[in-house]
N, CA, C and O atoms as a MOPAC input file, in Angstrom:
PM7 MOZYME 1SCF
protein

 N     73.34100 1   169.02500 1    65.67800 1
 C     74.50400 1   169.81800 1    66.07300 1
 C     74.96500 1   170.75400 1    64.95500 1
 O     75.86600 1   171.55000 1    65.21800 1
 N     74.36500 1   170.72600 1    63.58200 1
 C     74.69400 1   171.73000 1    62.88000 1
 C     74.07700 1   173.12200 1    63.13600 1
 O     73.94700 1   173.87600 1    62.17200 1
 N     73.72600 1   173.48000 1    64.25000 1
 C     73.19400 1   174.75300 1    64.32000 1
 C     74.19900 1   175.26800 1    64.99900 1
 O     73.95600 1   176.34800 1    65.53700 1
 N     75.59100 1   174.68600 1    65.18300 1
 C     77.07100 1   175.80200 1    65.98300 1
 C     77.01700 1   176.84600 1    65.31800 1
 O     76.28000 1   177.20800 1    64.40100 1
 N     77.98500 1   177.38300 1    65.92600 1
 C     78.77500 1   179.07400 1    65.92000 1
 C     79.81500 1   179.22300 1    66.70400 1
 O     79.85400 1   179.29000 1    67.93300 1
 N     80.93700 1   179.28900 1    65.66400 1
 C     82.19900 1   179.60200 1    66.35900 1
 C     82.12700 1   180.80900 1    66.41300 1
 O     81.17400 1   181.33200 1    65.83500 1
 N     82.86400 1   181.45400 1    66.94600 1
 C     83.75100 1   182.44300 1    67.22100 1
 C     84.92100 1   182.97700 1    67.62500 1
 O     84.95200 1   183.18600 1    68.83800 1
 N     85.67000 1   183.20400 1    67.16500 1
 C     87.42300 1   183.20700 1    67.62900 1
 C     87.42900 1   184.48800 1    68.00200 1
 O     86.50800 1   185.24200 1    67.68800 1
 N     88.53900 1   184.90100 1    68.76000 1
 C     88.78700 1   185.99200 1    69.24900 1
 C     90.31000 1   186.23600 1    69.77100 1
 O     90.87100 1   185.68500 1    70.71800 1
 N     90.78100 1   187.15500 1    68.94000 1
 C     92.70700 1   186.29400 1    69.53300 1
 C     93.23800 1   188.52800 1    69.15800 1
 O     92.79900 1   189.21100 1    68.23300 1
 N     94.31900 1   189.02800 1    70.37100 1
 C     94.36900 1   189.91400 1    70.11100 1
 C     95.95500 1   189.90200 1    69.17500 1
 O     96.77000 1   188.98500 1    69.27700 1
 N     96.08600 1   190.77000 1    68.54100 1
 C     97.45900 1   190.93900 1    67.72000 1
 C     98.12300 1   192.01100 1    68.01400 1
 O     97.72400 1   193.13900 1    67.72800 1
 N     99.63200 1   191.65800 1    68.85500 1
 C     99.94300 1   192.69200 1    69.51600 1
 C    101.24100 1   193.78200 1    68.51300 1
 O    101.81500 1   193.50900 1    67.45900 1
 N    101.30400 1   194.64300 1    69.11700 1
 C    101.78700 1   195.46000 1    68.12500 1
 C    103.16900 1   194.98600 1    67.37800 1
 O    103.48400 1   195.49700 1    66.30300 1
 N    104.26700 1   193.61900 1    68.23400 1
 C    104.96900 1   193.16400 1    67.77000 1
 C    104.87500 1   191.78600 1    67.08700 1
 O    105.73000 1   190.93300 1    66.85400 1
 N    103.73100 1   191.84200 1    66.87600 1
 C    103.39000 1   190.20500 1    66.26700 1
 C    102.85000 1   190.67100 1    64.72000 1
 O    102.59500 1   191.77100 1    64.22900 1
 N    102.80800 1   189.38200 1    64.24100 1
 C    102.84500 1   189.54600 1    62.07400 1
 C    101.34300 1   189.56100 1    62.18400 1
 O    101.07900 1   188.85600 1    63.15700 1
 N    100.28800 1   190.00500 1    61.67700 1
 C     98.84300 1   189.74800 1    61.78300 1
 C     98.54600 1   188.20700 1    60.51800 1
 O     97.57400 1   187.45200 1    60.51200 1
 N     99.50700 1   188.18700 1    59.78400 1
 C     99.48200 1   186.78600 1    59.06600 1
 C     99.81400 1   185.71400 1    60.10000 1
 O     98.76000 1   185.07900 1    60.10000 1
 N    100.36400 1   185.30000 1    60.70700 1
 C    100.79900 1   184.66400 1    61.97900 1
 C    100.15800 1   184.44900 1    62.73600 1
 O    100.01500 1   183.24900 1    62.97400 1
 N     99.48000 1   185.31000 1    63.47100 1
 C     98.15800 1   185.24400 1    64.31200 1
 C     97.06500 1   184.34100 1    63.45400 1
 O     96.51200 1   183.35700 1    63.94700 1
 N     96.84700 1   184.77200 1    62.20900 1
 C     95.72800 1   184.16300 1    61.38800 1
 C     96.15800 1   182.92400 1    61.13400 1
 O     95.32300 1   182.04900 1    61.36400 1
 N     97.24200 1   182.55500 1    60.71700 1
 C     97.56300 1   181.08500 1    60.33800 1
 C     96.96200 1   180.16300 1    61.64100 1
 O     96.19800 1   179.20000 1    61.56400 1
 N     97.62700 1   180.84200 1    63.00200 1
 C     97.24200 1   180.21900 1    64.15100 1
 C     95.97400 1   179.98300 1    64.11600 1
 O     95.49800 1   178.84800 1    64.13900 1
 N     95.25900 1   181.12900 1    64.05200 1
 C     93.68900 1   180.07000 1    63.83800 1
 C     93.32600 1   179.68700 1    63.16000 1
 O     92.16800 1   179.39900 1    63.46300 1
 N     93.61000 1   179.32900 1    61.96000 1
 C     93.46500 1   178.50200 1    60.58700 1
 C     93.66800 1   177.20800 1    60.70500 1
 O     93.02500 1   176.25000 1    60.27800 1
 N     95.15700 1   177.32000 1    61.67400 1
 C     95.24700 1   175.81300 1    61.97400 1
 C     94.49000 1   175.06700 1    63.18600 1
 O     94.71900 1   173.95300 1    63.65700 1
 N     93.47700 1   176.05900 1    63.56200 1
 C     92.63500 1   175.08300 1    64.15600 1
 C     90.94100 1   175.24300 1    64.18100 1
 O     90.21700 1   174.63600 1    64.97000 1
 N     90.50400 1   176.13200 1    63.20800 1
 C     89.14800 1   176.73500 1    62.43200 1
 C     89.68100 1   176.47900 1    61.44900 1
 O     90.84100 1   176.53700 1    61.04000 1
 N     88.14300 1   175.98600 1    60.81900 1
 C     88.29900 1   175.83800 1    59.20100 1
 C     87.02900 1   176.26400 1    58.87500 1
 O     85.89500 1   176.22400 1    59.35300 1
 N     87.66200 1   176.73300 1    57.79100 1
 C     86.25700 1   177.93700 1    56.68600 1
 C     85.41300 1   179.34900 1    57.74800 1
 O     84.28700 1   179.78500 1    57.99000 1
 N     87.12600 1   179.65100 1    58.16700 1
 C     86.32700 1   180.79600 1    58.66600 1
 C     86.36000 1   182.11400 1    57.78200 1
 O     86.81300 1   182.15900 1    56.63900 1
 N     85.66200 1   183.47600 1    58.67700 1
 C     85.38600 1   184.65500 1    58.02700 1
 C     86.09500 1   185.25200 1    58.90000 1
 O     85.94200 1   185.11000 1    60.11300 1
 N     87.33500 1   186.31800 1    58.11000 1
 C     87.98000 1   186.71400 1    59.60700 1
 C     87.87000 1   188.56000 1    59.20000 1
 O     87.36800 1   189.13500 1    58.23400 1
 N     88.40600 1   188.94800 1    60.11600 1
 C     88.15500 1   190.53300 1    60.51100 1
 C     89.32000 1   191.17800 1    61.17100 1
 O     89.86000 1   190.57100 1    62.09600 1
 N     89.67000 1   192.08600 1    60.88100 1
 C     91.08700 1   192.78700 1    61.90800 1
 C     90.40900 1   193.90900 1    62.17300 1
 O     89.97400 1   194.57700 1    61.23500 1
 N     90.21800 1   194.28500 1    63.44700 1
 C     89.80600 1   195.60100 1    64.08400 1
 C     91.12800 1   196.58800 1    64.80900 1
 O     91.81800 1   196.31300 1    65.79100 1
 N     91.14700 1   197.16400 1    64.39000 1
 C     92.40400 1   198.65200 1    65.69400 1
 C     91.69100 1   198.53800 1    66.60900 1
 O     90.46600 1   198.41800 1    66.63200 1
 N     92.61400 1   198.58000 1    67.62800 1
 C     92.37000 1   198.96900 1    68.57200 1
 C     93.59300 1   198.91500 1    69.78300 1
 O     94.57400 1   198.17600 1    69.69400 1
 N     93.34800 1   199.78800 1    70.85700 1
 C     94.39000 1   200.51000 1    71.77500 1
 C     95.58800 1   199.68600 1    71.93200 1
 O     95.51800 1   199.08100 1    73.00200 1
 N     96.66800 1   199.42200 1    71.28100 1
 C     97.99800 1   198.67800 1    71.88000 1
 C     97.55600 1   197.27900 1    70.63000 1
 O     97.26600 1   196.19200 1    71.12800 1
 N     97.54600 1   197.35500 1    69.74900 1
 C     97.32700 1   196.47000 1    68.38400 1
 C     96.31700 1   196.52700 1    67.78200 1
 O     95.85700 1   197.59100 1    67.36700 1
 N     95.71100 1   195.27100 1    67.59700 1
 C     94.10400 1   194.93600 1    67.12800 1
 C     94.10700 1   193.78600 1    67.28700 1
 O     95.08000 1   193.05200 1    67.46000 1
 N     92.41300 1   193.38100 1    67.21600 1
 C     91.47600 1   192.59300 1    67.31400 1
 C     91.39800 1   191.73300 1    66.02400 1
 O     91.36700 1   192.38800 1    64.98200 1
 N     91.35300 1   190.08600 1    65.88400 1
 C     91.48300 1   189.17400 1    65.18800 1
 C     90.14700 1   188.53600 1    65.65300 1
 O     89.79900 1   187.98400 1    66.69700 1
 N     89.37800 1   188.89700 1    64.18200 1
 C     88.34000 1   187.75600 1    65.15500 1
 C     87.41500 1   186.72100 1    63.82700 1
 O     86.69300 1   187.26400 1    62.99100 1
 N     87.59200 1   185.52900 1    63.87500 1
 C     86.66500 1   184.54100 1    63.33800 1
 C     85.60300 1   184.03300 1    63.22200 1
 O     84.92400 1   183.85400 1    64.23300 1
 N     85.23500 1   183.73000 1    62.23000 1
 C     83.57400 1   183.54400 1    62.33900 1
 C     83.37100 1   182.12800 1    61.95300 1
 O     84.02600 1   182.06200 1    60.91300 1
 N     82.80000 1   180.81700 1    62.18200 1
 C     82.24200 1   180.20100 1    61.43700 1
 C     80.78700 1   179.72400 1    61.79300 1
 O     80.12100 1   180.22200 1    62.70000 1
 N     80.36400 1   178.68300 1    60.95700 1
 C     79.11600 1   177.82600 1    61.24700 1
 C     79.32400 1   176.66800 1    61.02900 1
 O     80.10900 1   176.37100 1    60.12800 1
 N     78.59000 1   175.53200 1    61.89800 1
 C     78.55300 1   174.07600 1    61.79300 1
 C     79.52400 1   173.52500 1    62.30500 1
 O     80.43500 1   174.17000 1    62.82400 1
 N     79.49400 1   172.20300 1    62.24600 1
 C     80.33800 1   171.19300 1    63.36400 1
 C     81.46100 1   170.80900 1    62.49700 1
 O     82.49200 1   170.33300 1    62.97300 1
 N     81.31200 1   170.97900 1    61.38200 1
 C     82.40700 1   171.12200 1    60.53400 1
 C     83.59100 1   172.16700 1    59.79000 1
 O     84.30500 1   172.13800 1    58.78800 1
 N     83.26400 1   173.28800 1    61.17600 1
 C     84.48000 1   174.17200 1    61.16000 1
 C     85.12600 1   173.82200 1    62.28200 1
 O     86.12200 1   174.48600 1    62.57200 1
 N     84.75300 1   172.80900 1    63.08600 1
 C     85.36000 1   172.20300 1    64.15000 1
 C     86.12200 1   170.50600 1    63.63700 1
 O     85.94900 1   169.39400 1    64.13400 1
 N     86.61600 1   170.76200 1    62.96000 1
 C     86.90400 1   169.31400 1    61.99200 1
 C     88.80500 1   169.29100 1    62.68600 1
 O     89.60800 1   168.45600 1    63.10300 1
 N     88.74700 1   170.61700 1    62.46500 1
 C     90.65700 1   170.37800 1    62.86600 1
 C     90.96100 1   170.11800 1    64.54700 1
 O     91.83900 1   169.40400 1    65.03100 1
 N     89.84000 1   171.01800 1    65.32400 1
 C     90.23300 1   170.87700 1    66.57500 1
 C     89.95000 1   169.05600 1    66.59300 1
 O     90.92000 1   168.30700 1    66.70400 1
 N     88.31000 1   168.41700 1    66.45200 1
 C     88.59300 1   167.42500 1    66.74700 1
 C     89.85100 1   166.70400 1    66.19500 1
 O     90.20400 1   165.83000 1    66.98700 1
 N     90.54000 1   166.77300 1    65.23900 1
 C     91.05600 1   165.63700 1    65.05900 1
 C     92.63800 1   166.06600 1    65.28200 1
 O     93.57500 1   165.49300 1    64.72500 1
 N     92.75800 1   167.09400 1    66.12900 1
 C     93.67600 1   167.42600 1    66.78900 1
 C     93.63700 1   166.82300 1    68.06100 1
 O     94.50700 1   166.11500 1    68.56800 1
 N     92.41500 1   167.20800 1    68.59100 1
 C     92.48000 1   166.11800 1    70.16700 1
 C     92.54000 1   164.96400 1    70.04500 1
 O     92.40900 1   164.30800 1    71.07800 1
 N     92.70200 1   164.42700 1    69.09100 1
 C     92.55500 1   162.90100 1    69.13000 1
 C     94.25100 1   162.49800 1    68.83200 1
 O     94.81500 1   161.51500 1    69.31300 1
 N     94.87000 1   163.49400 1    67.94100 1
 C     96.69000 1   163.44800 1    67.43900 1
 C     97.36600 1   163.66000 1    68.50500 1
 O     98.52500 1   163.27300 1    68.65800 1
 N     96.49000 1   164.49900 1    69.61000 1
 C     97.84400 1   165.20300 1    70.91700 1
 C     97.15000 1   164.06600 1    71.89200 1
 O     97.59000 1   163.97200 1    73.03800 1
 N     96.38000 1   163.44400 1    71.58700 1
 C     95.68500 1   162.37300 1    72.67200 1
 C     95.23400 1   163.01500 1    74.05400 1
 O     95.59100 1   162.45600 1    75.09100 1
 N     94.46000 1   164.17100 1    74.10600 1
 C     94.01500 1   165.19200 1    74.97600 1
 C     92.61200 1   164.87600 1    74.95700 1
 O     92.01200 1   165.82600 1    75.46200 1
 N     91.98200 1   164.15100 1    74.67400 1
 C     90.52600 1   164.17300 1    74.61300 1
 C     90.08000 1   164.29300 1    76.40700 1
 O     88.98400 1   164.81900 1    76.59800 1
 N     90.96900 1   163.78000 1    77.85200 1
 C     90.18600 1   163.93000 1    79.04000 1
 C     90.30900 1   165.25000 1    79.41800 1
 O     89.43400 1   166.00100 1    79.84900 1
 N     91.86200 1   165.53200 1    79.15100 1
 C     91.94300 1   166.90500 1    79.17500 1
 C     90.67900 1   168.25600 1    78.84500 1
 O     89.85500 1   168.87100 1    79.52200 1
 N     91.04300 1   168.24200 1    77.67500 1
 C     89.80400 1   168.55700 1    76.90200 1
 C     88.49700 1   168.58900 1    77.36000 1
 O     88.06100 1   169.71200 1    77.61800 1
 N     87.60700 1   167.44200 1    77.56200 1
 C     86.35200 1   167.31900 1    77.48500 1
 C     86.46900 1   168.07700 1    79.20800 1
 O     85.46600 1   168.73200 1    79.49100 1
 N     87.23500 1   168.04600 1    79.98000 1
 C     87.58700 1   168.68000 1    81.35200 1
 C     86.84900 1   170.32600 1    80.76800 1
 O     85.70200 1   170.75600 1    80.88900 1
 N     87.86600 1   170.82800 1    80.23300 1
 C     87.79400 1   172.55200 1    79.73200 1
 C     86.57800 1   172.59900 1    79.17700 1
 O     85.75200 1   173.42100 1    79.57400 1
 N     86.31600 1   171.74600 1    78.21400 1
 C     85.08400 1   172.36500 1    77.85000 1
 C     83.76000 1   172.30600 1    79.19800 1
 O     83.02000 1   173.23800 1    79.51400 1
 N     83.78700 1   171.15500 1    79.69100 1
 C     82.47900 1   171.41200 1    80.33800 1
 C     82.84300 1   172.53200 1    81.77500 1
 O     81.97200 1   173.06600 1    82.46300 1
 N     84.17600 1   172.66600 1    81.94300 1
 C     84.40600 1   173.94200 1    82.26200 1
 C     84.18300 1   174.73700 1    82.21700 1
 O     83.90900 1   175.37400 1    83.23400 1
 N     84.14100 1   175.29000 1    80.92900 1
 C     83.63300 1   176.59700 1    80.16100 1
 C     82.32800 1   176.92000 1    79.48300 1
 O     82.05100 1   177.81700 1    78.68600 1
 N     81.22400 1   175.46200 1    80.27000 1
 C     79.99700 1   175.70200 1    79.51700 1
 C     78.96000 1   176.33600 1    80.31400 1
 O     78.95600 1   175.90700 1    81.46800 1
 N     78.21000 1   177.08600 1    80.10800 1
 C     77.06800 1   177.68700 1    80.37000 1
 C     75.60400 1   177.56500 1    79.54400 1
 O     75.49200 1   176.76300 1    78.61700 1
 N     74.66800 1   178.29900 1    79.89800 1
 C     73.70300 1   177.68000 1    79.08000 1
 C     73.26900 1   177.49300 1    77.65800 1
 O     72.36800 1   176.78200 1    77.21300 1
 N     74.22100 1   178.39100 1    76.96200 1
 C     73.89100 1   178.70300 1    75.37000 1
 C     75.27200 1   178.60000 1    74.70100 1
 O     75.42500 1   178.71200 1    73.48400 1
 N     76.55400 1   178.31600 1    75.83200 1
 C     77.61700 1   178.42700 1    74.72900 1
 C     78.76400 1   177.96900 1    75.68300 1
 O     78.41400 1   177.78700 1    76.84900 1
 N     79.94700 1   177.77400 1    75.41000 1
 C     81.06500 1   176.94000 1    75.83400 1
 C     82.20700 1   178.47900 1    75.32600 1
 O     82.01800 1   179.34500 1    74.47200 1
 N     83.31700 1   178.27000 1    76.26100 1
 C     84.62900 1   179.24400 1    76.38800 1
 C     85.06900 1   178.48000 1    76.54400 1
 O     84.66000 1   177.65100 1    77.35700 1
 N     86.28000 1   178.31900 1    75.76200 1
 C     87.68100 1   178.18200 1    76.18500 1
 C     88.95000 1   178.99100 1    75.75600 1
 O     88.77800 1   179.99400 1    75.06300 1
 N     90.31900 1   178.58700 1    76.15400 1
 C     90.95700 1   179.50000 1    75.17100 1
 C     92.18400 1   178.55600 1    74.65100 1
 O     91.73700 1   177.44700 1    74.35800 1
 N     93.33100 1   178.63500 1    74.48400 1
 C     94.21400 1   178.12300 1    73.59000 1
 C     95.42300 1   178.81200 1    73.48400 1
 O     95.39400 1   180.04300 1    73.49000 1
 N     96.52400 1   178.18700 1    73.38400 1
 C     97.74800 1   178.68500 1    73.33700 1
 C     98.17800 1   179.39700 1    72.08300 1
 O     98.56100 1   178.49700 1    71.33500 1
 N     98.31500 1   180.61000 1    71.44200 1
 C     98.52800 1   181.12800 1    70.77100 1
 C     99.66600 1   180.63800 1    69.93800 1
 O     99.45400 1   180.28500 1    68.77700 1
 N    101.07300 1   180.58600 1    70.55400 1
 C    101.94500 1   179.62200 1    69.66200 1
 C    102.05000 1   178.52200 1    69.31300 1
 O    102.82400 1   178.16200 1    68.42600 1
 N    101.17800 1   177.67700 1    70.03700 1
 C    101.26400 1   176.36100 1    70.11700 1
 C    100.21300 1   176.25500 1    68.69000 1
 O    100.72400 1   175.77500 1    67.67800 1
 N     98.91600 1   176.65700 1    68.64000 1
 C     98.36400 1   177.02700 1    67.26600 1
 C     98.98300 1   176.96600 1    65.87600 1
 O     98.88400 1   176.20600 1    64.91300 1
 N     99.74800 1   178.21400 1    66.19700 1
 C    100.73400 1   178.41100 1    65.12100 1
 C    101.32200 1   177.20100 1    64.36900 1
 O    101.27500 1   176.84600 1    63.19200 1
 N    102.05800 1   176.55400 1    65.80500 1
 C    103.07600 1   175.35600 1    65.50800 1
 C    101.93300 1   174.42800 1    64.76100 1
 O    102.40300 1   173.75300 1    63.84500 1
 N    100.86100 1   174.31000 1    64.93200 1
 C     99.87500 1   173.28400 1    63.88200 1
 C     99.28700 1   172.01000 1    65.35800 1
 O     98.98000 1   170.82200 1    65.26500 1
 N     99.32500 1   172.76800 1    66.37300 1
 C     99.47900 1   171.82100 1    67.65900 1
 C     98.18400 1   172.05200 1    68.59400 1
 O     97.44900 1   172.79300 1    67.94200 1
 N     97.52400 1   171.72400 1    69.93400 1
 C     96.55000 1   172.15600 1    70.43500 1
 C     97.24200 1   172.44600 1    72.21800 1
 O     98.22300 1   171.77500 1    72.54000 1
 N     96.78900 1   173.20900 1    72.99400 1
 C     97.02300 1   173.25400 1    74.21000 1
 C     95.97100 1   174.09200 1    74.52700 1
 O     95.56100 1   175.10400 1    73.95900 1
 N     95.55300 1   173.44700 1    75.63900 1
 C     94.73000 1   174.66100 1    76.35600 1
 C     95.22700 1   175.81100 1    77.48600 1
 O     96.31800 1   175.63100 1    78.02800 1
 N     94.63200 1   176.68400 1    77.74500 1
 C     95.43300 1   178.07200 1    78.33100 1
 C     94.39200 1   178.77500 1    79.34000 1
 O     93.25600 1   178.31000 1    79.43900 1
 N     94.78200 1   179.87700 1    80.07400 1
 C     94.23800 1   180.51300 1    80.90600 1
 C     93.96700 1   181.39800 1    80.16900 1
 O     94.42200 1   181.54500 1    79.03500 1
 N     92.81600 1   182.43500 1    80.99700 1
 C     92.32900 1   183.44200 1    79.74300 1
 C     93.16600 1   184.84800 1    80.08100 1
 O     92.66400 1   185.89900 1    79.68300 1
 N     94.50900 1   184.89000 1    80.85200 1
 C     95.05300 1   185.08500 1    80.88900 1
 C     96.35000 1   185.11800 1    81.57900 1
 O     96.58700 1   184.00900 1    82.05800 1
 N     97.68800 1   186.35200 1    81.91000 1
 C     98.89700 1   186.08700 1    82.46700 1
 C     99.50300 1   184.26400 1    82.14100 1
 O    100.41700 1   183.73900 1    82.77800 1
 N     99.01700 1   183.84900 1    81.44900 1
 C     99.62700 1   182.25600 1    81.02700 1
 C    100.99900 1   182.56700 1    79.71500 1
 O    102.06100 1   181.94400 1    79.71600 1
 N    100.66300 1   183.55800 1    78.78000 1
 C    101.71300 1   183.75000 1    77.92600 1
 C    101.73700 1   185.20000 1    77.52500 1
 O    100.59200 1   185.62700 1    77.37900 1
 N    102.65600 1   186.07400 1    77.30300 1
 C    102.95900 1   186.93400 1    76.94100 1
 C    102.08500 1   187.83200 1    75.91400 1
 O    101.81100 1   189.02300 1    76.06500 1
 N    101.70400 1   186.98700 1    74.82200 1
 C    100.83200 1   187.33700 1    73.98800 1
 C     99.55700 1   187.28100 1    73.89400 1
 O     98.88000 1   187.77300 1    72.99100 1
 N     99.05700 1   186.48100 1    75.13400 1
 C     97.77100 1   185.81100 1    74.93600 1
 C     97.19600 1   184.92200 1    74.54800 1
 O     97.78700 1   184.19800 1    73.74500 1
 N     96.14600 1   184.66500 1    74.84300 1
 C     95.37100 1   183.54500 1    74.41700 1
 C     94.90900 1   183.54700 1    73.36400 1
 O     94.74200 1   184.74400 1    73.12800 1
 N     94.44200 1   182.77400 1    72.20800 1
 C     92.80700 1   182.51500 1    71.51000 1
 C     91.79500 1   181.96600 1    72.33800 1
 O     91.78900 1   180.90700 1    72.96700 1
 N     90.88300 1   182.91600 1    72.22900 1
 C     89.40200 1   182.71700 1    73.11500 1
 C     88.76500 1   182.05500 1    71.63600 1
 O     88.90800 1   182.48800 1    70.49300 1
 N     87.96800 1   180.77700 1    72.14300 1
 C     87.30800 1   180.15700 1    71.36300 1
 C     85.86200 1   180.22400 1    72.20400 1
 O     85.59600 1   179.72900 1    73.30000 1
 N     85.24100 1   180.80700 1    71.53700 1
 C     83.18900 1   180.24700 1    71.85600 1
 C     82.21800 1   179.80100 1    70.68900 1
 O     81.71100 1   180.33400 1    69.70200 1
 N     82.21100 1   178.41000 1    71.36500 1
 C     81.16600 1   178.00800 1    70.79400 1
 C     79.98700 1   177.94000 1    71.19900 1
 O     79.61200 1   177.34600 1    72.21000 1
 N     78.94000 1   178.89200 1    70.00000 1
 C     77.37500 1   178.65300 1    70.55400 1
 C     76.56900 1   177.54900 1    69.97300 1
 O     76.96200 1   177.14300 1    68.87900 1
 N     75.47500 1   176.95900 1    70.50900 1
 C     74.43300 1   176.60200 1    69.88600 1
 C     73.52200 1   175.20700 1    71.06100 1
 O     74.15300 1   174.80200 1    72.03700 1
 N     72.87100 1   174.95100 1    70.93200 1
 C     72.12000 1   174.28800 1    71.39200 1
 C     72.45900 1   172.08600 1    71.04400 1
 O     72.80100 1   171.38200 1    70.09400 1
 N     72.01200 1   171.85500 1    72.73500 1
 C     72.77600 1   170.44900 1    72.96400 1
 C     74.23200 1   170.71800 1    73.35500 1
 O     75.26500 1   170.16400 1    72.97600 1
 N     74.06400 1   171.54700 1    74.06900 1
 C     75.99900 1   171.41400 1    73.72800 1
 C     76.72000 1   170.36600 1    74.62300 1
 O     77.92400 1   170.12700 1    74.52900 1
 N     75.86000 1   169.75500 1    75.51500 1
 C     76.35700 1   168.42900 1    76.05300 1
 C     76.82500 1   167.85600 1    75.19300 1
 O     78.01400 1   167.97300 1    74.89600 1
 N     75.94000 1   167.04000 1    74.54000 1
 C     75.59700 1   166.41500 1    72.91300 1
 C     77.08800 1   166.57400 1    72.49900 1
 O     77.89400 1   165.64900 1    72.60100 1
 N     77.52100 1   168.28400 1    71.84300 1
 C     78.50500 1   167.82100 1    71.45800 1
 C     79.87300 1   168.18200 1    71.97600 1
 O     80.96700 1   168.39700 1    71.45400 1
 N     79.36300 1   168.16500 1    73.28200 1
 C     81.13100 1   168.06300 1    74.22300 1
 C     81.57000 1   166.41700 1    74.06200 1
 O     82.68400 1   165.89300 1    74.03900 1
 N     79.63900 1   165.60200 1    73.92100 1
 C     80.52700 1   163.92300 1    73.50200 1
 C     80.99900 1   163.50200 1    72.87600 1
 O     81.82300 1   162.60200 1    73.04000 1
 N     80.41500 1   164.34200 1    71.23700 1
 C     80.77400 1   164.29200 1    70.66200 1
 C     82.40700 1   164.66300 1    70.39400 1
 O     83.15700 1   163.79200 1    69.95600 1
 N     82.95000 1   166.19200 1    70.73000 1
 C     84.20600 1   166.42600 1    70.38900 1
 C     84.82900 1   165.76300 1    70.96600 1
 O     85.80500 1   165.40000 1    70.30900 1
 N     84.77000 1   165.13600 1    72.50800 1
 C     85.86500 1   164.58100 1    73.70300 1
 C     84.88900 1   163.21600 1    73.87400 1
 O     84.04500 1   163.61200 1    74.67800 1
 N     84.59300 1   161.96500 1    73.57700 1
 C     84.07700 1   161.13800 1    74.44000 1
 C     85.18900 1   160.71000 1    75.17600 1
 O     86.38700 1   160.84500 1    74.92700 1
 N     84.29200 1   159.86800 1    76.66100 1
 C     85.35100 1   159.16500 1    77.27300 1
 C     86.01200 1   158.31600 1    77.23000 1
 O     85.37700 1   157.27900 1    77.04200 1
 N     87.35000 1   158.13700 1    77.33400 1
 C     88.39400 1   157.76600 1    76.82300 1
 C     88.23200 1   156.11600 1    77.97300 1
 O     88.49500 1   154.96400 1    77.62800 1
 N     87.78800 1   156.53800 1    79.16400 1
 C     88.06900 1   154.99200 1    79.96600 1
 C     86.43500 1   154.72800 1    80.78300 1
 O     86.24000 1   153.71800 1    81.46000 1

């Protein structure tokens, strides 16, 4: 499972702090590479990492908000053949917290779109969420 690839993707709207936005995904990526792009009505926030150990905060966030059925729900939701979508509550982030979200009209500001690529990803949907009962 060390062959992941995150990718974050969260937009920053013209009334939001672009430090703020970033903390939000900090607090739930670790050791990422991040990027601010312009573009039409703000910019583009977007994260990079590698390995199962830039996924260290989400797991052990699902396990603090006790969301793991939840969870393992969305992800195999959002999986396809090479990679998994989901997205995430933008403030709730912030707050140091996890929720999952629609990929959009759910909040004002938007979502964080999280994709993870790489191969097995069954493997490690058991890994991030096993079953709880």
């Amino acid at each position: 499972m060390d062959d992941i690839d995150v990718c974050v993707e969260v937009e920053v709207k013209p009334t939001e702090d672009s430090d703020k936005v970033r903390k939000a995904v900090e607090n739930i990526i670790w050791d990422a590479e991040f990027k601010i792009t312009p573009q039409r009505g703000g910019s583009l926030l977007t994260a990079k990492a590698k390995g199962i150990d830039s996924l260290t905060k989400i797991f052990n966030l699902l396990r603090r908000e006790r969301v793991l059925d939840a969870a393992r729900s969305v992800l195999f939701k959002g999986l396809d053949e090479k990679s998994i979508t989901f997205y995430l509550n933008k403030q709730v982030a912030y707050a140091g917290h996890l929720s999952f979200s629609e990929p959009t009209a759910e909040s004002p500001l938007g979502p964080i779109k999280v994709k993870i690529r790489g191969d097995n990803l069954r493997e490690f949907i058991e890994w991030l969420t096993p079953k709880t009962n």
